[in-house]
VOGU-3710 file (C-alpha; in Angstrom, 3 decimals, decimal comma):
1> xxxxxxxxxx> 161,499/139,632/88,846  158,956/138,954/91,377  159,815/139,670/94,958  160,296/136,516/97,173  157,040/135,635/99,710  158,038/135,487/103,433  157,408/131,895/103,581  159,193/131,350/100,419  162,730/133,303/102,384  161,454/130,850/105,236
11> xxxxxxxxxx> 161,815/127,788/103,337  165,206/129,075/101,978  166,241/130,143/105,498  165,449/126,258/106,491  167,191/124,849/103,616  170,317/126,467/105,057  170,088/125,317/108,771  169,207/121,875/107,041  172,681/122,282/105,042  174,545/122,721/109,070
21> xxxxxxxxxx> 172,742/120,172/110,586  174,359/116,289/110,892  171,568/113,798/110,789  171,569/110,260/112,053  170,049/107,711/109,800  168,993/104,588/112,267  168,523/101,895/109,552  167,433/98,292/109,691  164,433/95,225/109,110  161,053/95,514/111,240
31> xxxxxxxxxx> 161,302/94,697/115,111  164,451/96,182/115,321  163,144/99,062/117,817  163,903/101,880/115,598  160,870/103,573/116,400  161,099/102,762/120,043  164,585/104,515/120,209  163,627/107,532/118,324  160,607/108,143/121,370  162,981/107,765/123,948
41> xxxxxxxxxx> 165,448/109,610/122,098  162,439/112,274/121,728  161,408/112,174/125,450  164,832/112,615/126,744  165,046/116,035/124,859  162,969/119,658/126,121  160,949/119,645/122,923  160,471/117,356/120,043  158,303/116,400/117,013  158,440/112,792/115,241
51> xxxxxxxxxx> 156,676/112,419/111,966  155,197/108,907/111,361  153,371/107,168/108,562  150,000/106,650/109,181  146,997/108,597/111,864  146,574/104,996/113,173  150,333/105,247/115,031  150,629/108,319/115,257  147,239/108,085/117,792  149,227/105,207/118,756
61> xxxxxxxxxx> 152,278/107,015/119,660  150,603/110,065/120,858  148,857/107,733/123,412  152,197/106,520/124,830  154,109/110,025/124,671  151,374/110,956/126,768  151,643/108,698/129,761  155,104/109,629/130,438  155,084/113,463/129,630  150,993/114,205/130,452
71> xxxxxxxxxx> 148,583/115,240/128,252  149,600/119,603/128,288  152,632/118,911/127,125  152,090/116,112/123,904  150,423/117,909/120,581  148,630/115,448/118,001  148,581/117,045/115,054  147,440/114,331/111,376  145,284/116,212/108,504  142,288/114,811/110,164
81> xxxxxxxxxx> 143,120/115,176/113,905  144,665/118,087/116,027  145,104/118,326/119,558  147,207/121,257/120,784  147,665/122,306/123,768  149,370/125,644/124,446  152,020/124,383/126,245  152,958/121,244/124,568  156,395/120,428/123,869  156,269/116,938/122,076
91> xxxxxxxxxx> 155,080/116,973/118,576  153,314/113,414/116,994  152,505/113,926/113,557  151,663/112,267/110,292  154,555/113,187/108,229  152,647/115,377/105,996  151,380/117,340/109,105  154,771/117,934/110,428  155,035/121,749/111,397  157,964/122,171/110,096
101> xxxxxxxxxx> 158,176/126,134/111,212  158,476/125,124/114,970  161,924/124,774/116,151  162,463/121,714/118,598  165,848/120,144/120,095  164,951/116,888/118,596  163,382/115,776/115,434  163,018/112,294/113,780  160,781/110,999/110,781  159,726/107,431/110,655
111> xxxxxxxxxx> 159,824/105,083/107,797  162,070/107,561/105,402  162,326/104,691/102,477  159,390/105,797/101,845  160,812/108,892/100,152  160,854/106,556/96,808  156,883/105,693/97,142  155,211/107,450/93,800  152,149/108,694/95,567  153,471/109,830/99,004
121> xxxxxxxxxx> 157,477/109,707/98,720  157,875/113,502/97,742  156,944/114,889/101,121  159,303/111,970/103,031  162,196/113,457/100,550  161,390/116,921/101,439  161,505/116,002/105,201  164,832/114,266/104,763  166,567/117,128/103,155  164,711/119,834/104,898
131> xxxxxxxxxx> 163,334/118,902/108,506  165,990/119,445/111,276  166,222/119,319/115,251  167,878/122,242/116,711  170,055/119,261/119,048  169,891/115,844/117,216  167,812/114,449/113,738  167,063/110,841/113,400  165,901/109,589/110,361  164,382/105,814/110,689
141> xxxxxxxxxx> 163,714/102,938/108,004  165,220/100,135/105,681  168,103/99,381/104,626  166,928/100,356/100,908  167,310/103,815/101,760  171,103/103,874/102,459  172,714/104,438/99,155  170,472/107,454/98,553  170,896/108,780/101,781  174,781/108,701/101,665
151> xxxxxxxxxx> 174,885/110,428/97,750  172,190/113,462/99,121  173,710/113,785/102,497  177,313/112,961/102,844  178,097/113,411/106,339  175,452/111,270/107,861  176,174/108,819/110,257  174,194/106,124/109,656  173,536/103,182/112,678  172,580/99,981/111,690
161> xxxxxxxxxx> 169,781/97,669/113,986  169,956/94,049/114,017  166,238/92,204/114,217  165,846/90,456/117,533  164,009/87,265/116,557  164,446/85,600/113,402  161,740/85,228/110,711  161,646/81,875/108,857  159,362/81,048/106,032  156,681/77,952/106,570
171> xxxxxxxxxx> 155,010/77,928/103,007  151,429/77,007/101,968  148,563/76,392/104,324  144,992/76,620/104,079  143,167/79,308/106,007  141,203/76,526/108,292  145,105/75,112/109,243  146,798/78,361/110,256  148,497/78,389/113,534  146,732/80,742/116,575
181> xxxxxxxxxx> 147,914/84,468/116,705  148,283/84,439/112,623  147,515/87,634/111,223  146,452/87,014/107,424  147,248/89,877/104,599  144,883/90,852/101,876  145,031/94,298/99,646  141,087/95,269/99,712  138,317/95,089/101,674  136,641/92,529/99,813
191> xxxxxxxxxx> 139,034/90,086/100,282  139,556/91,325/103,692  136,024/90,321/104,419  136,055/87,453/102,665  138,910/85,579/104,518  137,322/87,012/107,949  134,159/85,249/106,990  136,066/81,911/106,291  137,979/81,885/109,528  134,659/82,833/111,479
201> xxxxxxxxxx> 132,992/79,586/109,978  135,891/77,646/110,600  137,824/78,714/113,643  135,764/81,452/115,351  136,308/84,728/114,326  138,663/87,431/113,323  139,617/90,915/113,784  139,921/93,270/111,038  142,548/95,495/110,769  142,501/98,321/107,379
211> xxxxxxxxxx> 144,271/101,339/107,103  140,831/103,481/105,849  139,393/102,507/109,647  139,351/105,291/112,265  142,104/104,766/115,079  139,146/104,342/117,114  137,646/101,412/115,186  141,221/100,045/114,783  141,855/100,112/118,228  138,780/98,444/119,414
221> xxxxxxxxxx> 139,805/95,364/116,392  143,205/94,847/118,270  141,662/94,806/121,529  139,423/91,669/120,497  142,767/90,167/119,091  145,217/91,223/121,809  142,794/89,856/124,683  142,607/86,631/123,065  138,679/86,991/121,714  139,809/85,918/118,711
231> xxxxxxxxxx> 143,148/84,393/117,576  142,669/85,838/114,320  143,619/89,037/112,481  142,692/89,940/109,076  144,588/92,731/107,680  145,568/94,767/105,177  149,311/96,165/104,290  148,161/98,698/107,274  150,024/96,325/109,961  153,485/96,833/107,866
241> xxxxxxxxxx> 153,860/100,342/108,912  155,276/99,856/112,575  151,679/98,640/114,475  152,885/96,566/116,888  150,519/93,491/117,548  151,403/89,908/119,360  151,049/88,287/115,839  153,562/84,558/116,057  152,621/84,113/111,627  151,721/86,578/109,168
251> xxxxxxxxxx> 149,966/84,718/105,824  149,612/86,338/102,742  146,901/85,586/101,214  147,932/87,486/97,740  151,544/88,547/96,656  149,739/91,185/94,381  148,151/94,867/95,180  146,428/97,383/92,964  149,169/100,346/93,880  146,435/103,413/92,423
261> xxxxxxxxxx> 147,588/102,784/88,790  147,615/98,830/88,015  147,813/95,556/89,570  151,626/94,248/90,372  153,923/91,751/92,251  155,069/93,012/95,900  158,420/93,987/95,581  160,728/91,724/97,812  160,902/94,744/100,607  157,592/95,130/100,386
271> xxxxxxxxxx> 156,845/91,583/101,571  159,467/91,794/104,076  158,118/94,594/105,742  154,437/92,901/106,632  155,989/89,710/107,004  158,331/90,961/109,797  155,547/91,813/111,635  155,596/88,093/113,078  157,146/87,758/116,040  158,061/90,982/117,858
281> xxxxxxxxxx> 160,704/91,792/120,186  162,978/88,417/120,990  159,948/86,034/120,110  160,487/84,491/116,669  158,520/84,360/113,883  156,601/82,923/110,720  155,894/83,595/107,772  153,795/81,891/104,911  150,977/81,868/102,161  147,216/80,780/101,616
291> xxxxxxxxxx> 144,331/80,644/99,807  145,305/81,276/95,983  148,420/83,461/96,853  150,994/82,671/94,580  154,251/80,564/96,052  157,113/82,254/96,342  160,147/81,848/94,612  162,823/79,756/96,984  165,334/82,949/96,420  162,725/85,775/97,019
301> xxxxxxxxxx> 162,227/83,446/100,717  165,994/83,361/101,347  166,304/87,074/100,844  163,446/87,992/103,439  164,614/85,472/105,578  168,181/87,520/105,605  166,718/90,832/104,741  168,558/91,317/101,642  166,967/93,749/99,721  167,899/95,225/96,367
311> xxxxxxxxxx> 168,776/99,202/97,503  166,250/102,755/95,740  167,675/104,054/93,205  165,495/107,136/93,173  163,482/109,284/95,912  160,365/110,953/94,807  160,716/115,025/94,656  158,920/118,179/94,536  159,754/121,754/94,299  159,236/122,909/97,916
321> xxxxxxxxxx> 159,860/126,528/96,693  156,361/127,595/94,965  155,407/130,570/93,121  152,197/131,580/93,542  152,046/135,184/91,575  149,898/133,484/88,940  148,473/129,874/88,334  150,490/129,622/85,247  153,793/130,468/87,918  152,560/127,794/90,585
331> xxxxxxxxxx> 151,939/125,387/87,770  155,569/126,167/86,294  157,061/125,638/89,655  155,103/122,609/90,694  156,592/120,779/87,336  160,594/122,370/87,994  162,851/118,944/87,787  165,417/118,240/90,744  168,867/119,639/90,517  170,194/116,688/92,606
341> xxxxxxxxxx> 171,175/112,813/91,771  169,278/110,473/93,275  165,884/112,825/92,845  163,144/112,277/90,216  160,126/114,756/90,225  157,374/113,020/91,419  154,290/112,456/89,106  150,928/114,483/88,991  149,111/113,633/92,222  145,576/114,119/93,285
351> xxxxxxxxxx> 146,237/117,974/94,531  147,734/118,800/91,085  145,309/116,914/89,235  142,616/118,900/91,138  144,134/122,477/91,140  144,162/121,512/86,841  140,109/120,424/87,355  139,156/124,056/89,336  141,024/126,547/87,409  138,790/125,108/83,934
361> xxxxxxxxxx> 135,770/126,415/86,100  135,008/130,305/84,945  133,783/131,135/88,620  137,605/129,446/90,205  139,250/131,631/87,567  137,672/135,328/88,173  138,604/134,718/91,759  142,316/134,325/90,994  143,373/138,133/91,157  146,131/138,157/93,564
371> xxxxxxxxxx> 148,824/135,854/94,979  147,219/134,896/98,127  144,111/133,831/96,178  146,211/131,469/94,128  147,715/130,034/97,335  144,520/129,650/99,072  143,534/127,787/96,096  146,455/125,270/95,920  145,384/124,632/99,750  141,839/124,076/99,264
381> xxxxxxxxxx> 143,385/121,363/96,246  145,546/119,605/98,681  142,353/118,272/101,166  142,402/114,848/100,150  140,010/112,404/98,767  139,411/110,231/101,639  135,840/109,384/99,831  137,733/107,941/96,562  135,313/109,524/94,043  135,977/110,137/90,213
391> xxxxxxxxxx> 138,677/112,730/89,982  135,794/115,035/88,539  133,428/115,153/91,709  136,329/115,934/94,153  137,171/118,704/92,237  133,374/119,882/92,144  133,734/119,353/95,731  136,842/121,908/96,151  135,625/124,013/93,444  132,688/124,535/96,398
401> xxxxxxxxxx> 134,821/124,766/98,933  137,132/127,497/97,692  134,184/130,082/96,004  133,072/129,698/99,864  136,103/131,225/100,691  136,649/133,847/98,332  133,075/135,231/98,610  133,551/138,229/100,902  137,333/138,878/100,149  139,590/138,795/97,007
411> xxxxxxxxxx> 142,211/137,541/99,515  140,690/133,861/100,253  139,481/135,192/103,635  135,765/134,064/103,278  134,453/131,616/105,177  132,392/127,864/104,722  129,167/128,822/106,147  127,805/127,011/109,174  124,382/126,354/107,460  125,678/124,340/104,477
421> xxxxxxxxxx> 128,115/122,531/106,058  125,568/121,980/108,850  123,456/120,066/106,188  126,631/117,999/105,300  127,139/116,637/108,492  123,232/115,864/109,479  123,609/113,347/105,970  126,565/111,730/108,076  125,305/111,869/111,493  123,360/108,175/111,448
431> xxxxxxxxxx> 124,560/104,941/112,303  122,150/102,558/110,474  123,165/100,100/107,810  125,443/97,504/107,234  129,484/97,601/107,190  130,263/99,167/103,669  127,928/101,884/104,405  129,002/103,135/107,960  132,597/102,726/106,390  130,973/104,720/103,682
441> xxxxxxxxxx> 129,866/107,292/106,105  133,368/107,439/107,748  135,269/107,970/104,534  133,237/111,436/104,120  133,317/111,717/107,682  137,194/112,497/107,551  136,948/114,895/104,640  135,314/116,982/107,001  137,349/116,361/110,100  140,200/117,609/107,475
451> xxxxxxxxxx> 138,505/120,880/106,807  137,002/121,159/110,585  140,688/121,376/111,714  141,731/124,088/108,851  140,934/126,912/111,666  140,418/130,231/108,741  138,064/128,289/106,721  135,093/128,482/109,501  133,512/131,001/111,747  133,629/128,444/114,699
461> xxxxxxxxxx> 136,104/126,008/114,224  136,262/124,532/117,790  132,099/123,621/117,456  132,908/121,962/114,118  136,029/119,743/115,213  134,068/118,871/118,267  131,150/117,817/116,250  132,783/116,267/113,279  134,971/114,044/115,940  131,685/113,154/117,639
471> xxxxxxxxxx> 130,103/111,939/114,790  133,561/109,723/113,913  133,130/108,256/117,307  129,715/106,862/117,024  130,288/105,800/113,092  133,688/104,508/114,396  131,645/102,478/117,156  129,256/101,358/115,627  131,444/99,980/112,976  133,381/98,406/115,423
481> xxxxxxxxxx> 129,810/96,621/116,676  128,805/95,329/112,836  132,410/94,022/112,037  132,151/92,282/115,533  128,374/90,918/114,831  129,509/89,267/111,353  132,841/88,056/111,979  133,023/86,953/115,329  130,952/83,480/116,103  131,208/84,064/120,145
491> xxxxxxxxxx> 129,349/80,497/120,935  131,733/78,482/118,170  134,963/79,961/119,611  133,492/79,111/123,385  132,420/75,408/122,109  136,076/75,012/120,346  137,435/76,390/123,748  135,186/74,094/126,047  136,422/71,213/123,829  140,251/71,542/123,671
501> xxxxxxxxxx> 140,512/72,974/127,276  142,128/70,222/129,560  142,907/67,853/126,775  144,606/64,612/127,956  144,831/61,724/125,215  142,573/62,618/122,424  144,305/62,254/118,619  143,553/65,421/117,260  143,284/67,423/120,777  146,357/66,172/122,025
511> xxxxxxxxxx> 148,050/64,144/124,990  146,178/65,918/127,259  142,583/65,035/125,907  139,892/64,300/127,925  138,214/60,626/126,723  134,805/62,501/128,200  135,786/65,203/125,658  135,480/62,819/122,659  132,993/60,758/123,658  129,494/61,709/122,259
521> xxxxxxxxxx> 131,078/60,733/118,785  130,204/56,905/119,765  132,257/55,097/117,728  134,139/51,294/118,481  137,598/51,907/119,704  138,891/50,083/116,542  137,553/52,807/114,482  141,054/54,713/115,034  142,923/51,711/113,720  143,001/53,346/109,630
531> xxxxxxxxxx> 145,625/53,738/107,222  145,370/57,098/106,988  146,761/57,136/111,068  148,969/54,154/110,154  151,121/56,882/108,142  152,500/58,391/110,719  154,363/56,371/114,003  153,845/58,974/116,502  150,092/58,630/115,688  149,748/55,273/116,448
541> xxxxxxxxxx> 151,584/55,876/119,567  148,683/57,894/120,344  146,301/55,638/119,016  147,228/52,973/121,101  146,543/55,227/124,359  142,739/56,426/122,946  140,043/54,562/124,260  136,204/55,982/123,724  133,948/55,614/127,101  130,805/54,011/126,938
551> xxxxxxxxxx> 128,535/56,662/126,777  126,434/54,403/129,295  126,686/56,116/133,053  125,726/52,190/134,556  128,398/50,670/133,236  130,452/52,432/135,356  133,091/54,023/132,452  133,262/57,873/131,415  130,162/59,597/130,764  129,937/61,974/127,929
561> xxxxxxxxxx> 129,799/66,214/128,900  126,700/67,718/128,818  127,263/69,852/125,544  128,032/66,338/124,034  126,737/67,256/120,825  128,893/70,668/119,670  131,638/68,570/121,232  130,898/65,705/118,913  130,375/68,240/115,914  133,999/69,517/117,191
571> xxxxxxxxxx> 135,922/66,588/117,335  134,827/64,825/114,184  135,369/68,289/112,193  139,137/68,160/113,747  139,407/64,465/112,950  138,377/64,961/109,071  140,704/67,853/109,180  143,866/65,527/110,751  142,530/62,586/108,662  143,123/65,082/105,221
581> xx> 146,427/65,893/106,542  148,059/62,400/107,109
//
């Protein structure tokens, strides 16, 4: 029988503590300030680490830890991202970047239902059962995950958070009717783009908000939104996970998403959790559907509207205790079932499926001699595939990669050399072309920022994560400048603005409408008296109270403004509009 490996008594040695230690499960529906709590919770402690779901909040996070503790004592640490500073004592992670071997007082992971997602949930589970604070453990999320939580760990004491504004559903509108500060959803970038092109026609502009953008890119989005550029945001399922925006709607525009296997219906919870997003803290909010999104059914509304959602029944696991004497031992382990109700072994993810890819290569094989050469290998298949490339020409990638490291030890201890990856970086290093290429760019950009912050894999890491960082920043900017160029129509949003801006008795603008506003369109004052206005009583209230100046300055009535003409163009687009809707 093989003797255990010193991390392997580690991880046994943590599964005890874990086994002592009481968590707190903080459970409830978005803009509940779960996450809120757990950083205070976090700040009021010596040390602590919080695991979140995605770089974009963790950045986020990290940014706010900061101005309250200072920058020498908050790490960042995400797969793509690590800022350490020797003395820190706060800890903001991506959940899969927890370092789980530092002890802190205080520990809390973010968005635990997630423990039952296919693709991700097995690290979420292993952070529930395993990841403990020395002082306190919070464990934050839905509702969904309570039933689970309370048959794996018994003695939790679970706290339930009440939302603070109430969500209510609005149904169908088109894109061109949606309300200001509506953030639209969409589940690729081609629809994301789409829509954004629509609304920058029609209304001005959009930001874009996807989870593959660098914080830095995302950041710079929300900034045009948050200022009030643009009163627009075009997003993907991204905004669900906990980024906090000043969105008053959220609109799906599809109630379907390709989840890495097949097309399907968003579960109930699912919708919940991006429609919630609409109004934060005590401001209430909206939610609704457009463009060819399918309605939803009146009971699937009621049970959003009252976050009633139907509870997991399994979390995603995997074995945390690997064997690495032999590939055929890790492989063995990797596939051991759960001992434990409530667990399911997770399926074959990208890292398994490109450890199976290497070992067929000859080369990957002979290299394979000892135990530390089969965990450097399981390693070098766990950098993901930020690119999204055929399962074939990632592994070709890592099958590089790794024969880089085991080139001047049997132990794994080689190193990339500077030359080649030199040449990888210079292919990067450019900021010409259109969107989908400079998002291209970034995609590959981050596989190296991954590998850049793996500190044994290079003779220099500190010159690479500099370098690979600087080159995110100007792909990340420049981005930011494209996006900005096509979707924002900066003299349309100022001409809308000009028009509605002091509005006194106008039809479409308002009480407040200015008759000098509306008077380049030139037309009789009867022309208001139609049957589509008839319809309604409180237009013909205002009706009665229009009158259209002569657009003659001698006869002594209201003059028209000087940009009478994209004021005209305005105001009889908005009346066609209002006209449609009566």
């Amino acid at each position: 029988m093989s003797t255990p490996s010193p991390q392997h008594t580690s991880g046994q040695t943590r599964d005890r503590l874990a086994e002592r230690r009481r968590i707190t499960a903080v459970l409830g529906p978005t803009n509940t300030g779960k996450t809120h709590l757990a950083i205070e919770r976090m700040m009021g402690h010596e040390t602590g680490m919080i695991g979140l779901p995605l770089r974009l909040l963790a950045r986020e996070v990290y940014d706010r830890v900061v101005k309250v503790k200072g920058a020498r004592n908050v790490a960042l640490i995400t797969g793509e991202e690590k800022i350490l500073p020797p003395s820190a004592r706060y800890f903001i992670c991506t959940v899969e970047a927890m370092p789980l071997e530092r002890e802190v007082d205080f520990l809390a992971v973010d968005e635990i239902q997630l423990a039952a997602d296919r693709e991700r949930g097995h690290t979420f589970t292993d952070r529930l059962l395993r990841a403990r604070g020395h002082s306190e453990t919070m464990m934050l999320g839905s509702e969904t995950a309570r039933g689970l939580i309370q048959k794996l760990l018994p003695d939790t004491y679970f706290i339930n958070r009440p939302r603070f504004s109430e969500l209510s559903w609005t149904g169908s509108k088109k894109i061109t009717r949606l309300p200001r500060r509506s953030a639209v959803v969409a589940f690729s970038a081609d629809q994301v783009y789409a829509i954004t092109e629509v609304i920058r026609r029609q209304r001005g502009g959009a930001a874009v908000v996807m989870g593959a953008l660098s914080p830095r890119t995302r950041n710079a989005q929300v900034a045009l939104y948050q200022s009030g550029e643009v009163d627009f945001l075009v997003a993907t399922d991204a905004i669900g996970m906990g980024l906090n925006m000043d969105v008053d709607h959220v609109a799906f525009a599809s109630t379907q998403k390709f989840d890495g296997r097949q097309h399907r219906p968003l579960q109930v919870s699912e919708l919940a959790q991006i429609a919630g997003r609409a109004g934060r803290y005590m401001n209430d909010g909206t939610f609704g559907i457009t463009g060819d999104a399918t309605a939803l059914p009146d009971e699937v509304v009621s049970r959003i509207e009252n976050h009633q959602f139907e509870p997991e029944r399994l979390f995603q696991w995997r074995n945390p205790h690997l064997e690495f004497s032999s590939v055929a031992a890790l492989m063995k382990s990797l596939e051991a079932a759960p001992a434990r109700p409530g667990l399911a072994r997770a399926q074959v993810g990208d890292d398994l499926e490109a450890l199976t890819r290497m070992v067929r290569d000859p080369d990957v094989n002979a290299c394979l001699r000892s135990a530390s050469a089969v965990r450097r290998l399981w390693e070098v298949a766990q950098v993901p595939d930020f690119r999204k490339t055929l399962a074939s020409e990632h592994a070709g990638l890592l099958t590089r990669l790794f024969l880089f490291l085991m080139t001047s030890s049997a132990e794994g201890t080689g190193r990339i050399p500077d030359d080649w990856l030199d040449r990888q970086m210079r292919s990067l290093d450019r900021t010409d072309g259109d969107i989908d290429i400079l998002a291209a760019r970034l995609a590959h950009i981050r596989t190296w920022t991954y590998v850049a912050n793996r500190a044994d894999w290079l003779h220099n890491p500190a010159h690479w994560q500099e370098r690979t960082r600087a080159i995110e920043d100007r792909l990340s900017d420049a981005l930011h400048e494209r996006l900005t160029q096509r979707f924002i129509d900066r003299r349309l949003k100022a001409n809308m603005s000009d028009t509605c801006r002091g509005l006194s008795s106008c039809p479409i603008h308002g009480p407040r409408a200015s008759r000098a506003a509306c008077s380049a369109m030139r037309q009789p004052r009867h022309w208001l008296a139609k049957s589509q206005v008839a319809r309604n009583a409180s237009s013909r209230r205002r009706m009665r109270t229009f009158r259209f100046p002569s657009t003659d300055a001698s006869s002594g009535r209201d003059t028209p403004s000087p940009n009478s003409g994209a004021v005209a163009a305005s105001c009889r687009h908005a009346w066609n509009s209002w006209q449609a809707r009566s």
